[in-house]
PAZAPA-4460 file (N, C-alpha, C; in steps of 0.05 Angstrom, whole numbers, plus 32768, in hexadecimal, padded with zeros to 4 digits):
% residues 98
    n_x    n_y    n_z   ca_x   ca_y   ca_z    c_x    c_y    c_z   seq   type   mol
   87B6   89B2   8859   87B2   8997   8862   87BF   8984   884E     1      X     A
   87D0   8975   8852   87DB   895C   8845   87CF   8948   883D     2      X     A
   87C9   8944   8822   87B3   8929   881E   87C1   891E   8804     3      X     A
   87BE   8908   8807   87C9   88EC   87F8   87B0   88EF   87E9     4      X     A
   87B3   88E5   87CF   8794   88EA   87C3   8798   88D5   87A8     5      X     A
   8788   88C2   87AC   877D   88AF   879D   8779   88B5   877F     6      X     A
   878E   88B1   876D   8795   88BC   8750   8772   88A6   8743     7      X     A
   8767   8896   8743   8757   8890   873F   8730   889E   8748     8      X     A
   8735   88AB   875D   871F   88A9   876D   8719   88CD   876F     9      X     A
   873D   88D7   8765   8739   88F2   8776   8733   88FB   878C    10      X     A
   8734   88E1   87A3   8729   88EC   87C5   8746   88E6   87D7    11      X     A
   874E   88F1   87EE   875E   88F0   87FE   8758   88D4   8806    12      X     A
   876F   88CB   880B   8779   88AB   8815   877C   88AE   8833    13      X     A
   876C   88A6   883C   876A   889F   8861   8782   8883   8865    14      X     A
   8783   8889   8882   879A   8871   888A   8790   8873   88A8    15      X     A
   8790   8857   88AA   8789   8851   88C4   8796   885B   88E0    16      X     A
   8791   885B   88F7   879E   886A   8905   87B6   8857   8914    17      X     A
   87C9   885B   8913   87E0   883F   891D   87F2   8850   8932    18      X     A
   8801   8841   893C   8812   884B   894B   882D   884F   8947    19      X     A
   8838   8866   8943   8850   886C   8938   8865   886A   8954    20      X     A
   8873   8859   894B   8886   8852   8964   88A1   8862   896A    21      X     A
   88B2   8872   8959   88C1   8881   894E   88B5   88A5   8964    22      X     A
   889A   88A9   8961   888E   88BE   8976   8885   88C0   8989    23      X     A
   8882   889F   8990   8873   888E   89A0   8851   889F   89A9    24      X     A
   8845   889A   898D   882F   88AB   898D   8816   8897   8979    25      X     A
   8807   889B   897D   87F5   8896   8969   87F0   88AD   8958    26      X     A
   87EF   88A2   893A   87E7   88BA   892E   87CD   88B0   8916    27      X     A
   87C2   88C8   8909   87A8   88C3   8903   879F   88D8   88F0    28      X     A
   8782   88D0   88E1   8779   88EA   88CD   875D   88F7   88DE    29      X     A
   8755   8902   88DB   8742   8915   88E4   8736   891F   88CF    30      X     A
   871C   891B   88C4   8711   892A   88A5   8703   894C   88B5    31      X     A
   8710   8959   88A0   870B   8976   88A1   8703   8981   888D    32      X     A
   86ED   898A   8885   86E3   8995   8867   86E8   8991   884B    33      X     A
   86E9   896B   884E   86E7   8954   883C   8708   8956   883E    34      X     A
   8718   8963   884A   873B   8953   8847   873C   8949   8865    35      X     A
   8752   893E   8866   875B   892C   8876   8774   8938   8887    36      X     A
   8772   893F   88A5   8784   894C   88AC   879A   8939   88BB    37      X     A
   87B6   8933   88B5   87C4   8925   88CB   87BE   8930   88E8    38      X     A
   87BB   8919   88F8   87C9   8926   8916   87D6   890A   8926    39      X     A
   87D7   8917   893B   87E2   88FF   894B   87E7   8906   8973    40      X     A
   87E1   88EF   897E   87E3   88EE   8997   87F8   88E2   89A7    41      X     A
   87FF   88F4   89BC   881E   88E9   89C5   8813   88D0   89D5    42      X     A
   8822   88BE   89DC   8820   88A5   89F6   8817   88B2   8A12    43      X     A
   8825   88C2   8A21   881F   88CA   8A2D   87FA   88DC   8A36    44      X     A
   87FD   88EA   8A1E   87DD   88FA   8A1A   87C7   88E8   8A1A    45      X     A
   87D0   88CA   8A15   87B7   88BD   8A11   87B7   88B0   8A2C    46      X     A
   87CA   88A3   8A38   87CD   8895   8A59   87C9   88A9   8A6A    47      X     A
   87D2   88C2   8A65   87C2   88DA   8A83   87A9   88DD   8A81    48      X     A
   879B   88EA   8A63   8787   88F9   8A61   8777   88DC   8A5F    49      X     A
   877B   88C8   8A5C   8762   88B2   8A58   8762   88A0   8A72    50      X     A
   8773   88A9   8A85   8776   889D   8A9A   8781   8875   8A90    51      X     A
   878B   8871   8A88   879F   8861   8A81   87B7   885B   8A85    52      X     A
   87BE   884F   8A9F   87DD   8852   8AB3   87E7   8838   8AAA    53      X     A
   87DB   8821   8AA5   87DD   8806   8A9E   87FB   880E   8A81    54      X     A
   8814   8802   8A81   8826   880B   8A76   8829   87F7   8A58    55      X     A
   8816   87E2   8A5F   8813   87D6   8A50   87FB   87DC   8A34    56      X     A
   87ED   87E8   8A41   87CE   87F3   8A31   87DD   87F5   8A10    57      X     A
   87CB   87EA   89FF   87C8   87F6   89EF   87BE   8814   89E5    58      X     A
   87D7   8824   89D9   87C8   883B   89D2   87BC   883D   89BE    59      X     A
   87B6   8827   89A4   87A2   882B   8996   8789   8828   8999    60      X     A
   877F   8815   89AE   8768   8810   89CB   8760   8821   89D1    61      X     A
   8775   8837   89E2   876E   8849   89F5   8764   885F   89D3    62      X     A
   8771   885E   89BF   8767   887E   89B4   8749   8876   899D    63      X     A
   874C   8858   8997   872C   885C   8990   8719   885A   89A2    64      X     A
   871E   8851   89C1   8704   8855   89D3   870B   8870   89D1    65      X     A
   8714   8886   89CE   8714   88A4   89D7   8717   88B7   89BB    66      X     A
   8712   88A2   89A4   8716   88BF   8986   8707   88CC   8989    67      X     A
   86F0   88D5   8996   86E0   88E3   898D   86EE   88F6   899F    68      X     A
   86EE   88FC   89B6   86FC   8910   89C5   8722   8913   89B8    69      X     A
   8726   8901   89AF   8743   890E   899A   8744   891D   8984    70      X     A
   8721   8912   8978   8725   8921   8967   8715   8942   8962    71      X     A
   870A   893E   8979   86FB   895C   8985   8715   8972   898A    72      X     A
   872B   8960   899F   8745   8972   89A4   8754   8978   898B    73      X     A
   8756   896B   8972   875D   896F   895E   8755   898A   8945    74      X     A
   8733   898F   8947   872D   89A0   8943   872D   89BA   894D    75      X     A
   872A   89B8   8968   8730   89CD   897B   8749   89DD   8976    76      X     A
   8767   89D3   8973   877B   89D3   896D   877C   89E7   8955    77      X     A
   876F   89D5   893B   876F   89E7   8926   8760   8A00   8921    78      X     A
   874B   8A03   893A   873D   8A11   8934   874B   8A2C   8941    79      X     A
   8761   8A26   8953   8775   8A2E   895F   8787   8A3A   894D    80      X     A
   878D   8A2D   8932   879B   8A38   8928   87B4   8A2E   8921    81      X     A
   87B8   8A0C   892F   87CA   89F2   892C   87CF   89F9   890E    82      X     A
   87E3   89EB   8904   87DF   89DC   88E9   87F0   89C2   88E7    83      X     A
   87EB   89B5   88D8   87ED   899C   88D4   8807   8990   88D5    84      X     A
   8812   897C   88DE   8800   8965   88E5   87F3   8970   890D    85      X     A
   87E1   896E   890C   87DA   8975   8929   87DF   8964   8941    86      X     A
   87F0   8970   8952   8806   8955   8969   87F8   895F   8985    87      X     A
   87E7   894D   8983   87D8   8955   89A7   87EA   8942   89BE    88      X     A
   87E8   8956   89D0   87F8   8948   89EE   87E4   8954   8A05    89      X     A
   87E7   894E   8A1A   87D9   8947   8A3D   87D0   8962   8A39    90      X     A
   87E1   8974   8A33   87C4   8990   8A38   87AF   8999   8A23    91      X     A
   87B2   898D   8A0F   879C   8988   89FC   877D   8985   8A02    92      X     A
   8786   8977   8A1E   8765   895F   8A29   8765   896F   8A40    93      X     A
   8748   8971   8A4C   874D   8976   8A60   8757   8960   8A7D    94      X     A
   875E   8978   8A93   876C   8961   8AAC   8754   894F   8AAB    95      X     A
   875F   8934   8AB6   8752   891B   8AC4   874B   8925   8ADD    96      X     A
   872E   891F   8ADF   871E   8920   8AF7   872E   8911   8B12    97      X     A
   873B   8915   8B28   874F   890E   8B3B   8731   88F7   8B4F    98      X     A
***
């Protein structure tokens, strides 16, 4: 796990979750047995799986009404056997109820 770590404090340095425009993803930390794991969510994974078609939506909107289920898929992942930085997309989540 990759951690930035506070020469004063000795603890991993969190960073807010922003939107990286370059992956067109949001990306984010996830705390896992006191470190801090990168991951990140594609544009797409968050407008299918959150039901979000509106092209305008904010996806930093759409992924803190839904971290808790990002960051459930995030664990899952590792527990899978991912390693870091962890890049969830549409089959991550399950399908949207039709």
């Amino acid at each position: 796990m990759t951690q930035i770590v506070d020469q004063k404090e000795n603890a991993p340095i969190a960073f807010e979750p922003y939107l990286h425009e370059a992956s067109d993803s949001v990306r984010f930390q996830v705390p896992v047995s006191g470190a801090r794991v990168n991951a990140s969510v594609s544009r797409q994974a968050l407008r299918y799986s959150f039901k979000s078609a509106d092209p305008s939506a904010d996806l930093l909107s759409i992924y803190n009404m839904h971290s808790n289920k990002i960051h459930e898929a995030v664990l899952l992942r590792l527990a899978q056997g991912a390693r870091e930085p962890v890049m969830l997309r549409e089959s991550n989540f399950p399908s949207p109820p039709l």
